[in-house]
Phi, psi and omega in degrees: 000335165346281195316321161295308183297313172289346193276321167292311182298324194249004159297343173257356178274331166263004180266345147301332189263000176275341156291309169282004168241009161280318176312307178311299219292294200302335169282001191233032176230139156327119194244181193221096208249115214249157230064352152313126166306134202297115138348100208310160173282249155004347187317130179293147142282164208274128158106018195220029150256086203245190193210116211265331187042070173288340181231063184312352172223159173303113148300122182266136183296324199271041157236308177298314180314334189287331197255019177277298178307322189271321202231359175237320196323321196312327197255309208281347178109147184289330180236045175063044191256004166099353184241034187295137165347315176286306222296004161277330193290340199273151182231155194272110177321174178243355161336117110230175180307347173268341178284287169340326187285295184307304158337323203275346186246018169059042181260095184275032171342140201209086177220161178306094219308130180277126155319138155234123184281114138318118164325162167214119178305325235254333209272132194314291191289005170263305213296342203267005168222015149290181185231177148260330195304297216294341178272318157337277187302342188260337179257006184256309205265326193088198179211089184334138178060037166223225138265345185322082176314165166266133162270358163233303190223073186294151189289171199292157159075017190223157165333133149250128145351316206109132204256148347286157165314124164305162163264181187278340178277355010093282195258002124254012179270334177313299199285342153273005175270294175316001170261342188304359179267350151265070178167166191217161191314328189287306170314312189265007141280325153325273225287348162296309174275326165312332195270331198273006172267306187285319174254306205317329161347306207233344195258323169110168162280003178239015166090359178253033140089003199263013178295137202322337207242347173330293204303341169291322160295353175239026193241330180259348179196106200268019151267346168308333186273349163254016140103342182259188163067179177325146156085325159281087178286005198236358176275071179309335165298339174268327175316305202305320189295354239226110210272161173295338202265284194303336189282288192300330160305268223297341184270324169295327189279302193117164163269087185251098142231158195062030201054019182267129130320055205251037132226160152263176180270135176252021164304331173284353207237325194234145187291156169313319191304261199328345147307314191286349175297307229281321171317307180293324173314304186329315197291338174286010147254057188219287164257159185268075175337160180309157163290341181271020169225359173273000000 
Protein backbone atom coordinates (compact mmCIF):
# COMPACT_ATOMS: atom_id res chain seq x y z
CA UNK A 1 0.00 0.00 0.00
CA UNK A 2 3.13 2.25 0.16
CA UNK A 3 3.83 2.19 -3.19
CA UNK A 4 0.71 3.87 -4.27
CA UNK A 5 0.93 6.48 -1.70
CA UNK A 6 4.34 7.64 -2.54
CA UNK A 7 3.55 7.75 -6.28
CA UNK A 8 0.51 9.98 -5.04
CA UNK A 9 2.82 12.15 -3.04
CA UNK A 10 5.04 13.13 -6.11
CA UNK A 11 2.50 13.34 -8.61
CA UNK A 12 1.78 17.04 -8.42
CA UNK A 13 5.61 17.91 -8.29
CA UNK A 14 6.01 16.20 -11.74
CA UNK A 15 3.32 17.59 -13.56
CA UNK A 16 4.97 20.85 -12.35
CA UNK A 17 8.00 20.19 -13.53
CA UNK A 18 6.54 18.75 -17.06
CA UNK A 19 4.63 22.06 -17.29
CA UNK A 20 7.68 24.12 -16.65
CA UNK A 21 9.48 22.49 -18.86
CA UNK A 22 6.77 23.10 -22.31
CA UNK A 23 6.90 26.63 -21.40
CA UNK A 24 10.54 26.94 -21.83
CA UNK A 25 10.55 24.48 -24.70
CA UNK A 26 7.45 26.37 -26.34
CA UNK A 27 9.40 29.77 -26.20
CA UNK A 28 12.15 28.27 -28.22
CA UNK A 29 9.91 26.80 -31.32
CA UNK A 30 9.16 28.84 -34.48
CA UNK A 31 5.81 30.34 -34.03
CA UNK A 32 3.27 31.71 -36.72
CA UNK A 33 1.30 34.83 -36.02
CA UNK A 34 -1.54 34.60 -38.09
CA UNK A 35 -3.09 37.65 -39.94
CA UNK A 36 0.46 39.20 -39.99
CA UNK A 37 1.37 40.59 -43.66
CA UNK A 38 3.58 37.95 -45.99
CA UNK A 39 7.11 39.41 -45.74
CA UNK A 40 7.27 41.80 -49.25
CA UNK A 41 9.04 39.40 -51.98
CA UNK A 42 12.60 40.18 -52.50
CA UNK A 43 13.10 41.84 -49.08
CA UNK A 44 16.92 41.17 -47.80
CA UNK A 45 17.63 39.41 -44.91
CA UNK A 46 19.23 41.78 -42.15
CA UNK A 47 23.13 41.37 -42.95
CA UNK A 48 23.20 39.88 -46.03
CA UNK A 49 23.36 42.86 -48.26
CA UNK A 50 26.75 43.27 -48.83
CA UNK A 51 28.43 45.28 -52.24
CA UNK A 52 31.63 43.07 -53.16
CA UNK A 53 32.63 46.66 -55.89
CA UNK A 54 34.60 44.84 -58.27
CA UNK A 55 35.02 48.26 -60.92
CA UNK A 56 35.63 50.70 -58.44
CA UNK A 57 35.78 52.67 -61.81
CA UNK A 58 33.75 52.42 -65.08
CA UNK A 59 36.13 50.81 -67.60
CA UNK A 60 37.47 52.50 -70.76
CA UNK A 61 37.94 50.53 -73.38
CA UNK A 62 40.13 52.67 -75.26
CA UNK A 63 42.68 52.40 -72.13
CA UNK A 64 42.41 49.32 -72.21
CA UNK A 65 43.33 48.92 -76.11
CA UNK A 66 46.94 50.62 -75.32
CA UNK A 67 48.09 48.02 -72.77
CA UNK A 68 46.09 45.25 -74.89
CA UNK A 69 48.48 46.68 -78.03
CA UNK A 70 51.72 46.52 -75.84
CA UNK A 71 51.12 43.03 -74.03
CA UNK A 72 48.43 41.07 -76.03
CA UNK A 73 48.55 41.92 -79.48
CA UNK A 74 51.44 39.51 -79.90
CA UNK A 75 49.00 36.49 -79.77
CA UNK A 76 45.49 37.67 -80.11
CA UNK A 77 46.25 39.66 -82.90
CA UNK A 78 45.70 44.00 -83.19
CA UNK A 79 42.18 43.49 -83.42
CA UNK A 80 41.76 40.27 -80.90
CA UNK A 81 40.75 37.89 -83.77
CA UNK A 82 43.34 34.94 -82.52
CA UNK A 83 45.69 36.01 -85.26
CA UNK A 84 48.53 37.63 -83.57
CA UNK A 85 52.35 37.63 -84.80
CA UNK A 86 53.11 34.34 -81.87
CA UNK A 87 49.85 32.60 -82.34
CA UNK A 88 51.09 29.73 -84.80
CA UNK A 89 53.96 29.47 -82.93
CA UNK A 90 52.34 28.66 -79.08
CA UNK A 91 52.46 25.64 -77.42
CA UNK A 92 50.64 24.37 -74.07
CA UNK A 93 53.59 24.16 -71.15
CA UNK A 94 53.93 21.05 -69.73
CA UNK A 95 54.04 22.07 -66.31
CA UNK A 96 51.45 19.72 -64.54
CA UNK A 97 51.05 17.38 -61.43
CA UNK A 98 52.08 14.10 -63.23
CA UNK A 99 55.15 15.49 -64.79
CA UNK A 100 55.83 17.18 -61.58
CA UNK A 101 55.58 13.46 -59.59
CA UNK A 102 57.91 11.92 -62.03
CA UNK A 103 60.33 14.73 -62.01
CA UNK A 104 60.67 13.78 -57.90
CA UNK A 105 62.25 9.90 -59.17
CA UNK A 106 64.18 11.77 -62.44
CA UNK A 107 61.69 10.35 -64.73
CA UNK A 108 61.68 12.77 -67.87
CA UNK A 109 58.86 12.48 -69.90
CA UNK A 110 58.90 13.55 -73.20
CA UNK A 111 56.00 14.36 -76.15
CA UNK A 112 55.28 16.57 -78.46
CA UNK A 113 54.15 20.07 -77.34
CA UNK A 114 50.20 20.64 -78.08
CA UNK A 115 49.40 23.68 -80.16
CA UNK A 116 47.66 26.43 -77.95
CA UNK A 117 45.52 28.29 -80.08
CA UNK A 118 44.79 32.62 -78.69
CA UNK A 119 41.08 33.38 -78.04
CA UNK A 120 39.45 35.54 -81.13
CA UNK A 121 37.50 37.93 -79.24
CA UNK A 122 34.99 38.89 -82.80
CA UNK A 123 33.79 34.99 -82.65
CA UNK A 124 30.23 35.22 -81.47
CA UNK A 125 29.21 31.93 -80.34
CA UNK A 126 32.67 31.99 -77.30
CA UNK A 127 31.62 35.60 -76.24
CA UNK A 128 28.18 35.17 -76.04
CA UNK A 129 28.95 32.60 -73.33
CA UNK A 130 31.60 34.15 -71.68
CA UNK A 131 31.59 36.55 -68.14
CA UNK A 132 33.59 39.39 -68.09
CA UNK A 133 34.53 37.73 -64.27
CA UNK A 134 35.50 34.48 -65.84
CA UNK A 135 37.83 36.88 -68.47
CA UNK A 136 38.79 38.55 -65.61
CA UNK A 137 40.13 35.64 -63.86
CA UNK A 138 41.58 34.12 -66.88
CA UNK A 139 44.11 37.47 -67.71
CA UNK A 140 44.90 38.03 -63.79
CA UNK A 141 45.58 33.93 -63.10
CA UNK A 142 46.14 32.74 -66.91
CA UNK A 143 44.59 29.29 -68.06
CA UNK A 144 46.54 26.39 -67.26
CA UNK A 145 48.16 23.74 -69.49
CA UNK A 146 47.87 26.35 -72.24
CA UNK A 147 49.87 29.36 -73.48
CA UNK A 148 47.38 31.96 -72.08
CA UNK A 149 49.73 33.55 -69.59
CA UNK A 150 48.21 35.17 -65.61
CA UNK A 151 49.40 39.03 -65.97
CA UNK A 152 48.93 39.18 -62.02
CA UNK A 153 48.68 36.36 -59.86
CA UNK A 154 49.45 33.40 -62.39
CA UNK A 155 47.49 29.78 -61.45
CA UNK A 156 49.63 26.78 -60.70
CA UNK A 157 50.24 25.31 -64.46
CA UNK A 158 49.92 28.80 -66.49
CA UNK A 159 52.48 31.13 -68.10
CA UNK A 160 53.81 34.17 -66.03
CA UNK A 161 52.60 37.11 -67.79
CA UNK A 162 55.70 39.16 -66.83
CA UNK A 163 56.45 42.54 -64.89
CA UNK A 164 54.91 44.63 -64.68
CA UNK A 165 51.65 43.26 -62.97
CA UNK A 166 48.65 44.44 -64.25
CA UNK A 167 46.09 46.09 -61.58
CA UNK A 168 42.53 44.93 -61.29
CA UNK A 169 41.71 48.19 -62.84
CA UNK A 170 43.89 47.21 -66.02
CA UNK A 171 42.72 43.91 -66.74
CA UNK A 172 39.16 45.52 -66.88
CA UNK A 173 39.85 47.99 -68.99
CA UNK A 174 41.72 45.42 -71.33
CA UNK A 175 39.10 42.97 -71.12
CA UNK A 176 36.29 45.36 -72.17
CA UNK A 177 38.32 46.78 -74.86
CA UNK A 178 38.39 42.69 -76.35
CA UNK A 179 34.42 42.23 -75.36
CA UNK A 180 33.78 45.62 -77.77
CA UNK A 181 34.87 43.45 -80.23
CA UNK A 182 32.00 41.35 -80.78
CA UNK A 183 29.40 44.45 -82.21
CA UNK A 184 29.84 47.45 -84.21
CA UNK A 185 28.77 50.88 -84.19
CA UNK A 186 26.07 50.46 -86.53
CA UNK A 187 24.62 47.32 -84.38
CA UNK A 188 24.67 49.63 -80.73
CA UNK A 189 22.85 52.40 -82.77
CA UNK A 190 20.25 49.58 -83.73
CA UNK A 191 20.24 48.43 -80.23
CA UNK A 192 20.25 52.19 -78.74
CA UNK A 193 17.03 53.07 -80.37
CA UNK A 194 15.09 49.57 -79.50
CA UNK A 195 16.03 50.25 -75.80
CA UNK A 196 14.86 53.83 -75.39
CA UNK A 197 11.50 52.88 -77.23
CA UNK A 198 11.06 49.60 -75.67
CA UNK A 199 12.94 49.46 -72.24
CA UNK A 200 13.71 53.00 -71.00
CA UNK A 201 10.27 53.12 -69.76
CA UNK A 202 11.31 50.97 -66.74
CA UNK A 203 14.71 50.71 -66.97
CA UNK A 204 15.55 54.82 -67.30
CA UNK A 205 17.72 55.68 -70.09
CA UNK A 206 20.76 55.52 -68.45
CA UNK A 207 20.30 52.01 -67.11
CA UNK A 208 19.74 52.68 -63.60
CA UNK A 209 16.59 51.49 -63.34
CA UNK A 210 15.34 55.43 -63.11
CA UNK A 211 12.80 55.49 -65.70
CA UNK A 212 9.31 56.75 -65.52
CA UNK A 213 7.38 53.39 -64.45
CA UNK A 214 10.23 52.65 -61.94
CA UNK A 215 8.51 53.26 -58.77
CA UNK A 216 6.24 50.82 -59.65
CA UNK A 217 9.46 47.88 -59.48
CA UNK A 218 10.70 49.33 -56.10
CA UNK A 219 7.71 48.51 -54.78
CA UNK A 220 8.13 44.89 -55.94
CA UNK A 221 12.08 44.44 -55.80
CA UNK A 222 13.65 45.62 -53.34
CA UNK A 223 17.19 46.03 -55.12
CA UNK A 224 15.46 48.52 -57.32
CA UNK A 225 15.06 50.66 -54.38
CA UNK A 226 18.73 50.57 -53.66
CA UNK A 227 19.75 51.06 -57.24
CA UNK A 228 21.32 47.44 -57.71
CA UNK A 229 20.52 43.89 -58.80
CA UNK A 230 18.37 42.12 -62.18
CA UNK A 231 17.52 45.31 -64.45
CA UNK A 232 20.11 47.54 -63.02
CA UNK A 233 22.54 47.67 -66.01
CA UNK A 234 24.66 50.33 -64.53
CA UNK A 235 25.21 47.56 -61.13
CA UNK A 236 28.41 46.86 -62.53
CA UNK A 237 28.97 43.79 -59.82
CA UNK A 238 25.70 42.12 -61.48
CA UNK A 239 26.96 42.62 -65.20
CA UNK A 240 30.27 40.97 -64.45
CA UNK A 241 28.49 37.73 -63.68
CA UNK A 242 26.20 38.13 -66.46
CA UNK A 243 26.39 35.84 -69.85
CA UNK A 244 25.27 37.84 -73.29
CA UNK A 245 22.92 34.37 -73.75
CA UNK A 246 21.47 34.85 -70.40
CA UNK A 247 20.85 38.62 -70.80
CA UNK A 248 19.14 37.64 -74.29
CA UNK A 249 16.99 34.81 -72.74
CA UNK A 250 15.32 37.06 -70.19
CA UNK A 251 14.49 39.47 -72.75
CA UNK A 252 12.85 37.06 -75.03
CA UNK A 253 11.32 35.03 -72.71
CA UNK A 254 10.28 37.64 -70.11
CA UNK A 255 10.28 37.95 -66.40
CA UNK A 256 8.07 36.13 -63.95
CA UNK A 257 8.52 35.87 -60.37
CA UNK A 258 6.08 34.73 -57.37
CA UNK A 259 3.47 35.09 -60.36
CA UNK A 260 4.34 38.94 -60.83
CA UNK A 261 5.00 39.61 -64.17
CA UNK A 262 7.85 42.18 -63.98
CA UNK A 263 9.02 42.19 -67.75
CA UNK A 264 7.23 40.70 -70.92
CA UNK A 265 8.60 38.61 -73.68
CA UNK A 266 9.71 40.49 -76.81
CA UNK A 267 10.30 37.22 -78.74
CA UNK A 268 7.40 38.25 -80.46
CA UNK A 269 7.50 42.02 -80.73
CA UNK A 270 11.48 42.06 -81.63
CA UNK A 271 13.74 39.50 -84.63
CA UNK A 272 16.73 37.52 -82.70
CA UNK A 273 19.22 40.12 -84.82
CA UNK A 274 17.47 43.22 -82.47
CA UNK A 275 17.23 41.21 -79.36
CA UNK A 276 21.00 40.71 -79.56
CA UNK A 277 21.58 44.98 -80.80
CA UNK A 278 19.63 45.26 -77.60
CA UNK A 279 22.07 42.98 -75.35
CA UNK A 280 25.02 44.48 -76.94
CA UNK A 281 23.88 48.21 -76.23
CA UNK A 282 23.52 46.87 -72.57
CA UNK A 283 27.06 46.37 -71.68
CA UNK A 284 27.59 50.40 -72.54
CA UNK A 285 26.42 50.99 -69.29
CA UNK A 286 28.96 49.16 -68.02
CA UNK A 287 32.11 50.51 -69.61
CA UNK A 288 32.97 53.35 -71.68
CA UNK A 289 33.32 51.53 -75.47
CA UNK A 290 36.10 51.89 -78.07
CA UNK A 291 36.35 55.48 -80.18
CA UNK A 292 35.78 53.41 -83.23
CA UNK A 293 32.21 52.32 -81.68
CA UNK A 294 30.82 55.95 -80.53
Amino acid sequence: MSGPEVVRGRSPWRALVIATVAVVASGCQPYLRVGNPARPAYEPLPGFVIRMNFMPRKPNADLGKRIFDARCAVCHGPEGRGNGPMARTLTAPEKNLYTDFLRIFRIQPKREPLPSRPANFSNLDQMRLNTPFSMFETIARGRPHTAMPGFQHPAYGANDGGLPRLSDQQIWDVLFWEWSRTTTRERLRLGRRIYEQQCAACHGMAGDGKGPRAAEFEELVWTWARGVGPGIFTDRDWMAYRKPVELYQRIAEGVERRGLSLMPAYRDRLTPNEIWAVVEYLWTFVYTPPKDLR
